[in-house]
Structures are given as structure tokens and as C-alpha cells.
C-alpha positions as CSV (number, residue, x, y, z in Angstrom):
1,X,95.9,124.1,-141.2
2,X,93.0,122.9,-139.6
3,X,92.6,120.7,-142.9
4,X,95.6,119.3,-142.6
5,X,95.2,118.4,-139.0
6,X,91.2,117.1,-139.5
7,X,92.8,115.0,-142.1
8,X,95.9,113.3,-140.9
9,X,94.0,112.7,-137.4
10,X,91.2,110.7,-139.6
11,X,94.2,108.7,-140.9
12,X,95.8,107.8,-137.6
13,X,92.4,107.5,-136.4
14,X,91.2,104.8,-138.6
15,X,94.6,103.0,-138.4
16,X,94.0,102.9,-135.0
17,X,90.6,101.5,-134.8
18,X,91.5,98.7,-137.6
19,X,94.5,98.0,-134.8
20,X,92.1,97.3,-131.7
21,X,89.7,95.6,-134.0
22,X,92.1,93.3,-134.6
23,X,93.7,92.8,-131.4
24,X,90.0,92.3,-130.1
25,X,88.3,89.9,-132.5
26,X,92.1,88.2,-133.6
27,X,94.5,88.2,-130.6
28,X,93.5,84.5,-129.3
29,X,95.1,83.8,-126.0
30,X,97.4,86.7,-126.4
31,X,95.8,89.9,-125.5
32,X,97.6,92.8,-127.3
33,X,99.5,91.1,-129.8
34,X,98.7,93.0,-132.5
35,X,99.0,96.4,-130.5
36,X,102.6,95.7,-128.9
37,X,104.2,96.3,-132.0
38,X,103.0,99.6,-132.4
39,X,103.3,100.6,-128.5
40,X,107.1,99.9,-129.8
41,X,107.6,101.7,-132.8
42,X,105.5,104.5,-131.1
43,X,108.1,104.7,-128.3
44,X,111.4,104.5,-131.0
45,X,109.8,107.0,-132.6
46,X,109.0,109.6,-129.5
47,X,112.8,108.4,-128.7
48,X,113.9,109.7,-132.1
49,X,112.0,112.7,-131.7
50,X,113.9,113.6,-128.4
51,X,117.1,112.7,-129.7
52,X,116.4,115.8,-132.4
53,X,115.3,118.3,-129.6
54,X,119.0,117.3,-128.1
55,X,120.5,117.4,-131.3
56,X,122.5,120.9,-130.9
57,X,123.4,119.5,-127.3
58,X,127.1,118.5,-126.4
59,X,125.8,115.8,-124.1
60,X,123.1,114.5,-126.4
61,X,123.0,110.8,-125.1
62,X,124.1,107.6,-127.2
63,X,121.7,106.6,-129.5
64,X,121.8,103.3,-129.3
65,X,122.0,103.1,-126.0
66,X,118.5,105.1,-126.1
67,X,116.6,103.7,-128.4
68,X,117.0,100.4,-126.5
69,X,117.0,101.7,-122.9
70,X,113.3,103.0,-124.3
71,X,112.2,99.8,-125.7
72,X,113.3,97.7,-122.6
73,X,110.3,98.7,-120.1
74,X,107.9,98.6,-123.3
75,X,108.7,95.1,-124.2
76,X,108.8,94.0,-120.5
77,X,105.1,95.3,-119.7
78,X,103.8,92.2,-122.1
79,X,105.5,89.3,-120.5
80,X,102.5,88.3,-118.8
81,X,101.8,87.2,-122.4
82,X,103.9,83.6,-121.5
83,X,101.5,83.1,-118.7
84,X,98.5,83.7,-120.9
85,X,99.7,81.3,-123.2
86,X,100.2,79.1,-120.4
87,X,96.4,79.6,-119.2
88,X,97.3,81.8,-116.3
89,X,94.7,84.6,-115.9
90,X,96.0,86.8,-114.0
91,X,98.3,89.2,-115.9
92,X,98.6,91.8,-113.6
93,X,102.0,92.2,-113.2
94,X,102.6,94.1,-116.3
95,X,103.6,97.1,-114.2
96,X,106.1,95.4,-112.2
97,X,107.9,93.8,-115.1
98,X,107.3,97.0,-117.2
99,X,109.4,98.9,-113.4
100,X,112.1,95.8,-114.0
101,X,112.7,97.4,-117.6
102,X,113.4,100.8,-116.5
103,X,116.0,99.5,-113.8
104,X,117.7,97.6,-116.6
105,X,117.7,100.2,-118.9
106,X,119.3,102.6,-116.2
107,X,122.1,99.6,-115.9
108,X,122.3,99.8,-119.2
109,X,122.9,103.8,-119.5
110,X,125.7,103.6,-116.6
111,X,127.6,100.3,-118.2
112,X,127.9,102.7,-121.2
113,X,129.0,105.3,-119.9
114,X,131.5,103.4,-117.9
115,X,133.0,101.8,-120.6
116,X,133.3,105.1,-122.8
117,X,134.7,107.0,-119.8
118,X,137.9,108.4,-120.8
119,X,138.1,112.0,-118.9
120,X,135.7,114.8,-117.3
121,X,132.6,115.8,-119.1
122,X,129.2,115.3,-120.2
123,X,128.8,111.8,-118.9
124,X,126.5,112.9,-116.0
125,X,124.1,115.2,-118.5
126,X,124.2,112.0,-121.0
127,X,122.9,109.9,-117.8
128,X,120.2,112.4,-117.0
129,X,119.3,113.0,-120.9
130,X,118.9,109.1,-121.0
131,X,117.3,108.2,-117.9
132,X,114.4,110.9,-118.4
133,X,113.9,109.8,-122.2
134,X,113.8,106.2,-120.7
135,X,111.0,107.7,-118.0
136,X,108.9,109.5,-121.2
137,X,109.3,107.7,-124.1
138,X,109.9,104.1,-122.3
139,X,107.9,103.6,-118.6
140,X,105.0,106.1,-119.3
141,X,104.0,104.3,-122.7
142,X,104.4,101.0,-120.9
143,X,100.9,101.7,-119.2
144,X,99.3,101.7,-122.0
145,X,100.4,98.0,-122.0
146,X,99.6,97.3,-118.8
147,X,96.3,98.7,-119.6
148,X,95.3,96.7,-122.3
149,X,96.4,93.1,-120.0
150,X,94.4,94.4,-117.5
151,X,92.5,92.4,-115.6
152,X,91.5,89.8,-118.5
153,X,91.4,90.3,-122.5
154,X,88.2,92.1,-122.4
155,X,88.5,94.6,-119.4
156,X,91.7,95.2,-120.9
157,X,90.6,96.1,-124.3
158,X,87.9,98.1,-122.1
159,X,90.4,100.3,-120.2
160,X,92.9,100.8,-123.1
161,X,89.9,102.4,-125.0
162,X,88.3,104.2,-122.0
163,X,91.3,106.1,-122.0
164,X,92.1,106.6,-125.7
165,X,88.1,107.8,-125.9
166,X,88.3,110.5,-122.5
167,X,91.8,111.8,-123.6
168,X,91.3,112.3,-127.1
169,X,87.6,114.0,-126.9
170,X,89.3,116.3,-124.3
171,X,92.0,117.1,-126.6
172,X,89.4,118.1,-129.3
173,X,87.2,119.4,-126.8
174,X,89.7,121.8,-125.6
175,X,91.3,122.5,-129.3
176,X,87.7,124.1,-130.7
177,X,86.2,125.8,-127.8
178,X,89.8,127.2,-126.7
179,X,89.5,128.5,-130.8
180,X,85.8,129.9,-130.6
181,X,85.5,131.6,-127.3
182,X,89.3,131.5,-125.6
183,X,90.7,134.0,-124.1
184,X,92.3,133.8,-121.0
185,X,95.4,132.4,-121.2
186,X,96.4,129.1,-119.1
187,X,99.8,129.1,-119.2
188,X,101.1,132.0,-122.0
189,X,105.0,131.0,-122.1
190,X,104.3,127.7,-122.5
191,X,101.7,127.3,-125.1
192,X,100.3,130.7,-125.7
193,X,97.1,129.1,-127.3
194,X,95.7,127.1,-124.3
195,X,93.4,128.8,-122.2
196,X,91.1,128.6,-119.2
197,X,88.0,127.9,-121.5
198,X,89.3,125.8,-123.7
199,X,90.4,123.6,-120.6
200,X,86.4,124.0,-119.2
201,X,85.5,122.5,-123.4
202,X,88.0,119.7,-123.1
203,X,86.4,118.8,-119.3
204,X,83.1,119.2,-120.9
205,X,84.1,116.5,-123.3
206,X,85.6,114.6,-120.9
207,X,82.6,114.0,-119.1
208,X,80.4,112.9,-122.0
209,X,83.7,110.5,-122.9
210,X,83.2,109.3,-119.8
211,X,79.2,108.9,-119.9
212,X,79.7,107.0,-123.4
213,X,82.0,104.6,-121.7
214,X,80.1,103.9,-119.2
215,X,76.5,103.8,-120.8
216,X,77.8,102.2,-123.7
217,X,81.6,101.0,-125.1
218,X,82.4,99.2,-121.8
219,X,79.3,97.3,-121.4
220,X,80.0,96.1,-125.3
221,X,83.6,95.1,-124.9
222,X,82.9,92.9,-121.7
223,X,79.6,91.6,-122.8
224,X,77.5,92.8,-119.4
225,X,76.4,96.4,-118.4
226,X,77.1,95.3,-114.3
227,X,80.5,96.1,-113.1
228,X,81.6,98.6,-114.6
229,X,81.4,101.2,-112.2
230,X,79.1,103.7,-111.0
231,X,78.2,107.1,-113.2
232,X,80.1,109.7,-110.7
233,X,83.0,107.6,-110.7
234,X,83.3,107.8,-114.4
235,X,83.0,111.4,-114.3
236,X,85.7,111.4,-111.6
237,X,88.1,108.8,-113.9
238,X,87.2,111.8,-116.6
239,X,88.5,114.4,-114.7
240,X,91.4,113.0,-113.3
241,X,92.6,111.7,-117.0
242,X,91.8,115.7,-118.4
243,X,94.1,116.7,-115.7
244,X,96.3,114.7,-116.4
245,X,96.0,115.0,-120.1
246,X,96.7,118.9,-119.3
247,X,99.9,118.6,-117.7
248,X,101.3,115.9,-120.4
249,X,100.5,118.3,-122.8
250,X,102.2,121.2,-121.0
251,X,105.2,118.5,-120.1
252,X,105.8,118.4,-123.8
253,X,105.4,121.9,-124.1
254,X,108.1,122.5,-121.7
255,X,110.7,120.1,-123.3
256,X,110.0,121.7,-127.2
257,X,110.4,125.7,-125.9
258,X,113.7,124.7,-124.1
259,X,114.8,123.4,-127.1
260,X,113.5,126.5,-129.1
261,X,111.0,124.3,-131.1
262,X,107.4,124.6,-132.2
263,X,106.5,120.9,-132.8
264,X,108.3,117.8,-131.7
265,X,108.7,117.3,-136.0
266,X,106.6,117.6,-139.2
267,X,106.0,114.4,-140.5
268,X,102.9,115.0,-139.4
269,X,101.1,117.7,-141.2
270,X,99.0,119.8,-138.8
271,X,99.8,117.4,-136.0
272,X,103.9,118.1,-135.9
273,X,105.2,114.8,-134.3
274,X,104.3,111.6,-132.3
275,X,105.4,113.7,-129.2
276,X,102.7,116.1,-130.2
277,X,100.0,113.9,-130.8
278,X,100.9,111.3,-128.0
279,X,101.6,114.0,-125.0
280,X,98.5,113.9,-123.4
281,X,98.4,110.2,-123.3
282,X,101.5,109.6,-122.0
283,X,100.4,110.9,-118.8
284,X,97.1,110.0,-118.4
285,X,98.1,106.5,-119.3
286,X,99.6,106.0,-115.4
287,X,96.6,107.8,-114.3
288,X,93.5,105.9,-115.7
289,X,96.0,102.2,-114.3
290,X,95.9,103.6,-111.1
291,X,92.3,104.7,-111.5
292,X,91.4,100.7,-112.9
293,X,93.3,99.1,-110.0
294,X,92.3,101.1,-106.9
295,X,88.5,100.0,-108.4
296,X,87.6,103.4,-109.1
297,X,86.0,102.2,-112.4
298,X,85.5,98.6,-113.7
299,X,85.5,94.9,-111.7
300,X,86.4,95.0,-108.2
């Protein structure tokens, strides 16, 4: 098992760097051009993914209707590109545009279920099915968009990795010492395997995430060592993205055991699904923006 997972995280790992690479070194005026794409598919995927979980569910929502409510604040978090083609600079109102989608794709849901409307039934659960797959799959992966335009090209490359870098070492961080020395149990109907010192590993590595970032992979990707921030509030923006990490994990946690599932799916051997491997992330993504633009970390 741990094979498997070692393995296919090296394989999405490498994929992932040769994606940033490019969207670095190759993206010209458009920051995140080559990333976008997969910030979709990711999201039509986690939607798919749902849509199983809901599977045995009379009121499983619309497909269709889903998949393209979940897309809608995804796509809308880049059109600050249009301005950076124009030679605008500032491209922070990925956000706002990304908030526009989710309002749309809530029109959306409701003009659907209008026009299908024959009699009493599901038609509110369907709303609420949709609405919160929108929220998960859609709006919380949109801030990974907004991340990468942050600022300008560079600081947004910057805060899309800083949070990639402090999440993921905290997941692995958490994973091995929660399997060498765990054994108090963090939240046991949940997910029996966390525990309180696999949550003290994951903060551990957190922190030196956080200390590489600032010593080191931010001062490359913006070209200066000034600015960035101070040491303590990297180890604060580490803390505050574990945290949040934790309860994205235990978010996802909650929506598999209510649908009586281990994993999200299995086309991921050792990993499950994109739901597993992305959970964390999904809500540490709103976290480190709000982190970048109250100046926590970064240019001020």
C-alpha cells in the first residue's frame, strides 16, 4: 500500500512540477495558462467524484447542470487574463469574478429546476446537493486561481507554490509520524487513523515548508530575497494553512462516511480519488489568499 501510494504521488508529483515549470518560464503575458486547464479538469473530476458518493440518492442533482455550475466560478477566477493581455497589472479581481461564477451557477441550478418542475419532491435536496458541490468542487478550487494571478506573474507563481509546498509536507508530515508513533486518536469516527501526533508531525513540517519558502523558493521565483515577509509570519501562514489543511481533510472525511465510502474512488492506487488527494487543499486554498492579501506574507 504504501508503494502504491509513494508511487502514484511521484507521478502526480512530477506532472505537477513539469505544469508550473511551464506556466513559469512559458506563460508570456498570461499568467496561468498552462495551469487553468488542469484547475478545470481537476474540478470536473472532484464533481464526478461527488456525483458517485450521491449515486444511491433519489435527489442526486442533474449532471449537467453540475458539472457546469462547478466549472463556472473556475473559469471566471482567470478573466483578469483579458486585462493582462491588455497590459493591465493589476489582476486582483480574480476573487470577485471567481464570487460572480458561483451566483450564476446558483441561477443556473434554480432555472433547472424550474423548468423540470412537474410536482413535489426532491427539487429542494437537488438545489442543496448542487449548490454545495458548486461551493467544493467550483469556489474553493477557484482560489487556487486567484492565487496564482496574484499580485503579478511572479508573486503569483510564488503564492500558488507556497501553498502547494506547506500543505503537501504537512500532509506527509502527518501521514508518517501519525504511522510511527500515533496513538491518540483526533477524531476516531471520522478517520480512525489521524491522531494528535500525527497532527504535531504534519505542523512540524509545516513549519520547515514554511522556513524553505521563505529562505529560499520565494526569493527564487520573484528574483529578490526583500519583501517577502518576515520569518514568524511564515510560520504563522504555516499554521494557519495546517489547520486548515486539517479540517479539509476531515470535511472530506465527513462527506465519504455519510455515503458509506472509504475513498472518494480508486483510480488512484494508494491515493483513492482526486477528492482524496485534493481535500486538504481545497481549504487551505481560501486560507493562504486571505493570508497573501491582508500582507501577512509577501509585498505589501
Amino acid at each position: 500500500m504504501l508503494k502504491l501510494r509513494v508511487l502514484s504521488a511521484s507521478v502526480i508529483l512530477t506532472g505537477l512540477v513539469g505544469l508550473l515549470y511551464a506556466d513559469y518560464h512559458y506563460a508570456g503575458r498570461v499568467p496561468g495558462i498552462w495551469l487553468l486547464p488542469c484547475a478545470i479538469l481537476v474540478s470536473q473530476l472532484m464533481a464526478r467524484e461527488l456525483l458517485d458518493l450521491w449515486r444511491d440518492r433519489g435527489d442526486r442533482p442533474i449532471p449537467w447542470v453540475m458539472y457546469a455550475g462547478v466549472a463556472m466560478p473556475v473559469v471566471l477566477a482567470a478573466t483578469p487574463w483579458w486585462g493582462s493581455l491588455a497590459g493591465a497589472r493589476d489582476v486582483t479581481g480574480s476573487a470577485a469574478w471567481a464570487a460572480a461564477g458561483v451566483l450564476m451557477a446558483i441561477a443556473l441550478l434554480f432555472a433547472s429546476e424550474m423548468q423540470r418542475f412537474t410536482q413535489p419532491g426532491p427539487a429542494t435536496a437537488r438545489l442543496a446537493l448542487s449548490t454545495l458541490a458548486i461551493i467544493y468542487a467550483g469556489w474553493l478550487v477557484s482560489f487556487l486561481v486567484s492565487l496564482r494571478l496574484w499580485h503579478e506573474a511572479r508573486w503569483g507563481m510564488a503564492a500558488l507554490v507556497s501553498v502547494i509546498i506547506v500543505v503537501k509536507l504537512a500532509d506527509t508530515g502527518a501521514y508518517f509520524v501519525g504511522r510511527a508513533i500515533g496513538r491518540h486518536r483526533l477524531a476516531p469516527v471520522l478517520s480512525p487513523k489521524k491522531t494528535w501526533e500525527g497532527l504535531g508531525g504534519g505542523l512540524a513540517a509545516a513549519w520547515l515548508g514554511g522556513v524553505l519558502c521563505h529562505a529560499w523558493v520565494v526569493p527564487q521565483l520573484v528574483g529578490a530575497s526583500d519583501g517577502v515577509g518576515s520569518r514568524f509570519g511564515w510560520l504563522m501562514y504555516a499554521t494557519v494553512l495546517t489547520i486548515a489543511g486539517l479540517c479539509g481533510d476531515l470535511a472530506e472525511s465527513l462527506l465519504k462516511r455519510d455515503a458509506g465510502r472509504k475513498d472518494s474512488s480508486a483510480w488512484l492506487p494508494g491515493l483513492g480519488g482526486v477528492l482524496d488527494l485534493a481535500d486538504s487543499l481545497l481549504f487551505a486554498a481560501p486560507a493562504a489568499y486571505a493570508c497573501w492579501v491582508a500582507g501577512l506574507i509577501g509585498p505589501h
